[in-house]
DRENDRENMAR-204679 format. One record per residue (C-alpha): residue in three letters; residue number from 1; x, y, z. Coordinates in steps of 0.2 Angstrom, whole numbers. Layout:
! residues N
[rec 'ALA' NUM [X Y Z]]
...
END
This chain:
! residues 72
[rec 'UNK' 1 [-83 -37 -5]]
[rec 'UNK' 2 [-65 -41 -7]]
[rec 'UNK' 3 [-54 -26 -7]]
[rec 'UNK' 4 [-36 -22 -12]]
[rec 'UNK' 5 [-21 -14 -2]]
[rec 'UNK' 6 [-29 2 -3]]
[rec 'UNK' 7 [-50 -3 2]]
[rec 'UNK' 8 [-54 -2 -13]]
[rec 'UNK' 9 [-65 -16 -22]]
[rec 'UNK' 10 [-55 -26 -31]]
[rec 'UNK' 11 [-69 -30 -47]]
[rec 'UNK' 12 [-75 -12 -53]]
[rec 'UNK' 13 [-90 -7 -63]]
[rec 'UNK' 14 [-84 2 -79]]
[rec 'UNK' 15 [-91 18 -81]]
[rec 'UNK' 16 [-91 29 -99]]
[rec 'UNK' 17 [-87 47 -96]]
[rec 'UNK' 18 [-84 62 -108]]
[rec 'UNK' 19 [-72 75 -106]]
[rec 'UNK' 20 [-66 90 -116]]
[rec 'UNK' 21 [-46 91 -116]]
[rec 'UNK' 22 [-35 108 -124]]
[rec 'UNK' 23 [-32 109 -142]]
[rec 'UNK' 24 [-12 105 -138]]
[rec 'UNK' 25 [-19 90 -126]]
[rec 'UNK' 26 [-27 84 -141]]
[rec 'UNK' 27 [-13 83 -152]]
[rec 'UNK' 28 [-1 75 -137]]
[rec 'UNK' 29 [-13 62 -138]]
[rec 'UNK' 30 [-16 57 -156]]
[rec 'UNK' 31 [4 58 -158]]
[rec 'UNK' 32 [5 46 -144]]
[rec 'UNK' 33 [-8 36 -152]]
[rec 'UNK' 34 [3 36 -168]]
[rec 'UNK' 35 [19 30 -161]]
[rec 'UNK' 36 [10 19 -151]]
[rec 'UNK' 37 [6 13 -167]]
[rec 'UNK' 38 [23 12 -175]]
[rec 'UNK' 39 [29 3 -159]]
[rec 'UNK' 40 [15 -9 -157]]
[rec 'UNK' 41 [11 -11 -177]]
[rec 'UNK' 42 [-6 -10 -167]]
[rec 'UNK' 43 [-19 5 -172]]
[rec 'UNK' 44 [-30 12 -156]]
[rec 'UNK' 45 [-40 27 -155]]
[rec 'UNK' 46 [-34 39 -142]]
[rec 'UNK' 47 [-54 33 -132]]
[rec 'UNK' 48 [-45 17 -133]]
[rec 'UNK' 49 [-28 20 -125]]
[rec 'UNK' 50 [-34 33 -111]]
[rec 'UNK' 51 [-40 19 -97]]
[rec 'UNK' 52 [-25 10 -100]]
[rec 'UNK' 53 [-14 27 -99]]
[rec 'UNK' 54 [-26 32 -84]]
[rec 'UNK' 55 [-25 13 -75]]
[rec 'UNK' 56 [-7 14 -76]]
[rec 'UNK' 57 [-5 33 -66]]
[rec 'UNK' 58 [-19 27 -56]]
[rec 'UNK' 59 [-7 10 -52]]
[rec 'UNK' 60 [12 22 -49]]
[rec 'UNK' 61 [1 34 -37]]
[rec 'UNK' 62 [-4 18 -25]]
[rec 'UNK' 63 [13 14 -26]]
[rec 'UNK' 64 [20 28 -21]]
[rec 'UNK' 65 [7 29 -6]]
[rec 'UNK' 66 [16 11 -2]]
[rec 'UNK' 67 [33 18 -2]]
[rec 'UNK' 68 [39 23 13]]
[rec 'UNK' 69 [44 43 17]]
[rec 'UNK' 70 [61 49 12]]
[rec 'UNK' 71 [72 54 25]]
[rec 'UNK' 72 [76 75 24]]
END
């Protein structure tokens, strides 16, 4: 199986999950999805735009593995 810069495999199974988020958490996310929505003139569901939010802190953690140690 091929494999990225970090081992894992590069093709992934997609996987449904359920989770139950705070009241306020909740709200953050539908207001994001609304201005999403006013930027993009695009309408998505919050289910919608949470792997894409989630891919993209998943890609900016593997990157900062990558970057190399600050001096003190």
């Amino acid at each position: 199986m091929k494999r990225n810069n970090h081992g894992q495999p590069k093709t992934r199974t997609l996987s449904k999950i359920t989770i139950n988020v705070s009241a306020s958490l909740n709200q953050a996310l539908q207001d994001y999805a609304t201005l999403y929505r006013q930027a993009d003139a695009e309408s998505e569901s919050v289910a919608e735009l949470i792997p894409f939010m989630l891919a993209e802190a998943e890609e900016r953690y593997y990157a900062m593995l990558d970057e190399p140690a600050m001096a003190a």
